[in-house]
C-alpha positions in Angstrom: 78.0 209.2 154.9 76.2 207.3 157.3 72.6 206.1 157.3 71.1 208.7 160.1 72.5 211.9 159.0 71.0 211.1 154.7 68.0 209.7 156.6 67.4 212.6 158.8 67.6 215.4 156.2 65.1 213.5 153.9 63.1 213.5 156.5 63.0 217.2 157.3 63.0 218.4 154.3 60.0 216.7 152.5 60.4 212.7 151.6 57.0 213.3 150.9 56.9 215.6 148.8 59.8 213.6 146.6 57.0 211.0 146.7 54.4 213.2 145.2 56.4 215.1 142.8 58.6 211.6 141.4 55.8 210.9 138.9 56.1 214.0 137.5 60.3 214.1 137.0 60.2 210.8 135.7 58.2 212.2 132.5 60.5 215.1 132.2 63.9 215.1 129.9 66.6 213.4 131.6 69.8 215.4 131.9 72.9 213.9 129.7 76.6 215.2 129.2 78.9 214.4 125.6 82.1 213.0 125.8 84.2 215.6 124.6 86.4 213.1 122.4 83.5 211.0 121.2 80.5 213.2 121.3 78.7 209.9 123.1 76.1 210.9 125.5 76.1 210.0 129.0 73.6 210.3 131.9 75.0 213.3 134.1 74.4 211.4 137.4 76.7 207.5 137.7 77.4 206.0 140.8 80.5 205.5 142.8 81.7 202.1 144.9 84.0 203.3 147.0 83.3 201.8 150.5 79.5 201.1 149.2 80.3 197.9 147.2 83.1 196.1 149.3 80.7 193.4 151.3 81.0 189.7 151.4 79.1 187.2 149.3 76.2 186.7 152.0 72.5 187.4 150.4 71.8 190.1 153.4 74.9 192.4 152.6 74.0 192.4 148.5 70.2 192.1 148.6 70.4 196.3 149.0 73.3 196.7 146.3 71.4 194.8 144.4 68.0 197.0 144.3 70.4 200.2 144.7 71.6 198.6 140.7 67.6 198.0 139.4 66.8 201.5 140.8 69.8 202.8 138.6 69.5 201.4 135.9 65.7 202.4 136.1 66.5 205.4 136.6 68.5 206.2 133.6 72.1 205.8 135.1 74.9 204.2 133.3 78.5 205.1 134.1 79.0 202.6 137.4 82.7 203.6 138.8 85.3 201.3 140.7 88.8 200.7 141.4 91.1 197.6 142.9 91.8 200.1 145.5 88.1 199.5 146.8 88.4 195.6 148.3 85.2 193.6 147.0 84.0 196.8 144.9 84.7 195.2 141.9 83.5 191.9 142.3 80.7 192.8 143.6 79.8 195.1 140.9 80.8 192.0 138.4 78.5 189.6 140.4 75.2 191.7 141.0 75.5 192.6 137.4 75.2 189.1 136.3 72.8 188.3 138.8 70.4 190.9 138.4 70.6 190.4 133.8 72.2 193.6 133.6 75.0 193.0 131.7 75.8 195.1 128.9 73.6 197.6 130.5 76.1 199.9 132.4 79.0 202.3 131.8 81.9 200.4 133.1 84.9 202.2 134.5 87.6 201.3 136.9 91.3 202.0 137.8 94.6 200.7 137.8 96.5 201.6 141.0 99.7 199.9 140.9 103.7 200.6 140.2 105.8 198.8 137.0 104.0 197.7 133.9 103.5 194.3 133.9 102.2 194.8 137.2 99.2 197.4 135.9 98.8 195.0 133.7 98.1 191.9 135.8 96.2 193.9 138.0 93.8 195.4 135.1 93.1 191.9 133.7 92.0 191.3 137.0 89.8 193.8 136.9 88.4 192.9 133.8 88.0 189.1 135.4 86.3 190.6 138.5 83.6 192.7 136.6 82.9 190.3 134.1 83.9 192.0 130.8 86.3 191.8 127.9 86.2 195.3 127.1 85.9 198.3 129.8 84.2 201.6 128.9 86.9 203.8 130.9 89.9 202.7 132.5 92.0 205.6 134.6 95.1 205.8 136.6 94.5 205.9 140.4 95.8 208.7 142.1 98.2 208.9 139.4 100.1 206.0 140.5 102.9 205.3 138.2 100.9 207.8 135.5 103.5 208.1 132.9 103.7 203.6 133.0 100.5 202.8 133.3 99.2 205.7 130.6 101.6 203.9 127.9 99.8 200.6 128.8 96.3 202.1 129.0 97.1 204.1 125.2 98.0 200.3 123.8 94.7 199.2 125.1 92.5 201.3 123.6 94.3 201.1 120.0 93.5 197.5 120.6 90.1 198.2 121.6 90.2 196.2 125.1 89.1 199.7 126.5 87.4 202.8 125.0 88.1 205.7 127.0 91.3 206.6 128.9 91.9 209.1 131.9 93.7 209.7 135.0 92.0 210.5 139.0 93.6 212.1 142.2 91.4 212.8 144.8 93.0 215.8 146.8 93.3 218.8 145.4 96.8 219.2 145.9 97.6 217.0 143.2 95.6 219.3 140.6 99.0 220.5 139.2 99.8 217.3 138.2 96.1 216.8 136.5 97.0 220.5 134.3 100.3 218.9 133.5 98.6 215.6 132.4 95.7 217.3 130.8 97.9 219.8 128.8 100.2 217.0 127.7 98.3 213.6 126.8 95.9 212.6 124.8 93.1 212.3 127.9 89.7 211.8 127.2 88.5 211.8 131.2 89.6 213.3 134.2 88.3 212.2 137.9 88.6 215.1 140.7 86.6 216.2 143.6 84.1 219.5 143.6 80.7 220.2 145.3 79.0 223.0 146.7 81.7 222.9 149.8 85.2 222.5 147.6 84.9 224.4 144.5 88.8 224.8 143.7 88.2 222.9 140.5 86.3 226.2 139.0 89.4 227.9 139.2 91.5 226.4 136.2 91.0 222.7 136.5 87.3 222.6 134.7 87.8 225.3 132.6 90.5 223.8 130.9 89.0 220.2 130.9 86.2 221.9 128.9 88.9 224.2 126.8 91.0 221.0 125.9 87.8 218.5 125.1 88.6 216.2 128.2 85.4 214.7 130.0 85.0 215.5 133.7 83.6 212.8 136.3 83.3 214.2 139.8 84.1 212.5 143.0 83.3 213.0 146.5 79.4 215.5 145.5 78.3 215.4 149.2 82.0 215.4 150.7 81.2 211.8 151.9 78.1 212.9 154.2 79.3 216.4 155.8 77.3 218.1 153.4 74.2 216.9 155.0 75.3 217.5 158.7 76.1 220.8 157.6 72.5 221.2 155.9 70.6 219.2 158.2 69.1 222.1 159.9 68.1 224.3 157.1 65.3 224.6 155.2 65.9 224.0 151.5 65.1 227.6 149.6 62.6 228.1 147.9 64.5 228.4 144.7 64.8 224.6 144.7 60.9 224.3 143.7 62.3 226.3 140.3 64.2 223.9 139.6 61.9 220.5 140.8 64.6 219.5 143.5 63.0 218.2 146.6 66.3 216.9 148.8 69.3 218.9 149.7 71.1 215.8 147.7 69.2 217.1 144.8 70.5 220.6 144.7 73.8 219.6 145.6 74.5 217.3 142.4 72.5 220.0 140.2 74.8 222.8 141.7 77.6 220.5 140.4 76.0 219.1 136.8 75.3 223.1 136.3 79.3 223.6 135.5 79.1 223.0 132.3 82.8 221.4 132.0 81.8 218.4 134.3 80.4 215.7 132.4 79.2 213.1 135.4 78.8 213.2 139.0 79.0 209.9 140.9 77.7 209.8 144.4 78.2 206.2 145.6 75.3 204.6 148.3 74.3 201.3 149.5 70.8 202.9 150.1 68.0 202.2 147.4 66.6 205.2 148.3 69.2 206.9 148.2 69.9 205.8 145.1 66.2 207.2 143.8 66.8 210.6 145.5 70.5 211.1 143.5 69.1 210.3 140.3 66.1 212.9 140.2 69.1 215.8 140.2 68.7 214.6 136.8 65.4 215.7 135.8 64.3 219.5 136.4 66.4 222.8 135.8 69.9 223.3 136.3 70.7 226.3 138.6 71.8 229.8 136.9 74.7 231.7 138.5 72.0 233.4 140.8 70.3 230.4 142.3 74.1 229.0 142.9 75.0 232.3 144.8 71.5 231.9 146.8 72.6 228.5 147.6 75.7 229.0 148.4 74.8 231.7 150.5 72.1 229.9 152.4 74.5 227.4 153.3 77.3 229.9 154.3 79.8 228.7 152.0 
């Protein structure tokens, strides 16, 4: 997404009044999701790195990353996602986490994206080397590269407690045969896919049987990296929104998503602290019903 077209729909529809009404949210109960496997709680709104984290080691280009981290974690976010697909991402995460004492603070998941199993396994220590930890949260196979290889490795892993959570990602939607394969036929305990208010394939079979086979659902691409806004940028938000405290279109987007109840975490990624601010309030307020979704979806002719 770039800077003007998030800036410009803040802007029109009511910075200020996100201002005025922050204080407020802040007090109210913060929305969390279970792992299915687990039953561990987790803060329905995470952050992605994709593109956002992968800057040099200069104090200009982390200064930002570094406040969009504080205003997460002071917001109530945990699960922080990456991948060696993502340049820098990961050592970047690694470094501002040390840097800013947050160590031990986040949700840490990443990805292995590579062919032949000694290979996943190089490049996962790596990984582990790069965000400055022993033991990883959630580790999932990118685009389900090599799946049934690097799902053998990642199984040994977690038996061995080097990682706690396994799972597997693909980010077009034409791959979500594969996913209902893999879902139906490993012991999973996350899945990563796109769905927001503009691509809602996943509601057809993919979420509902994440949430009939106990497999946690983290959610790519909520704003369909920016178009969402452009699309939105010249609408009023409804009134509906005040029902449920949202003040920003990125609001009601990420609350239209968290309101499935098969998807366990959304993860918008930003190098923008206030972006960063505005994503996590999706967490306080209401949830839409089925009504307010139609309304919205309706209002934005999708």
């Amino acid at each position: 997404m770039t800077q003007f077209s998030r800036r410009d729909v803040l802007m029109a529809t009511g910075a200020a009044a996100l201002a005025r009404t922050a204080g407020a949210k802040e007090g109210s109960r913060m929305i969390t999701r279970k792992i299915p496997r687990s039953g561990e709680a987790l803060p329905a709104v995470g952050m992605g790195t994709w593109q956002t984290f992968d800057v040099g080691p200069s104090a200009e280009a982390r200064a930002p990353l570094l406040e969009v981290l504080r205003r997460f974690f002071d917001g109530g976010g945990r699960l922080i996602d990456s991948s060696p697909m993502y340049g820098r991402s990961e050592t970047v995460v690694g470094d501002l986490l040390a840097e800013g004492g947050f160590v031990g603070k986040p949700f840490l998941a990443t990805k292995v994206w590579t062919r032949g199993k000694q290979a996943g396994i190089d490049q996962m220590d790596e990984s582990m080397r790069r965000m400055r930890t022993k033991r990883l949260d959630l580790l999932q196979v990118h685009n389900l590269v090599d799946v049934d290889t690097q799902l053998e490795t990642l199984r040994a892993w977690k038996e061995e407690g080097r990682v706690r959570y396994v799972g597997v990602t693909h980010y077009q939607l034409g791959a979500f045969d594969d996913i209902e394969r893999l879902v139906k036929s490993q012991p999973l305990d996350f899945i990563q896919i796109p769905y927001s208010v503009g691509v809602r394939e996943a509601e057809k079979r993919i979420l509902p049987l994440a949430q009939e086979r106990g497999v946690a659902a983290i959610v790519m691409r909520p704003f369909e990296g920016g178009t969402l806004f452009r699309d939105a940028r010249a609408k009023q938000l409804p009134p509906f929104a005040a029902e449920l405290g949202a003040t920003s279109w990125a609001q009601l987007f990420l609350k239209f998503i968290l309101a499935h109840p098969a998807v366990t975490c959304a993860i918008p990624a930003t190098s923008k602290p206030a972006h960063m601010s505005d994503n996590l309030l999706a967490m306080r307020g209401a949830l839409p019903d089925e009504r307010q979704k139609r309304k919205l979806l309706e209002v934005l002719g999708a």
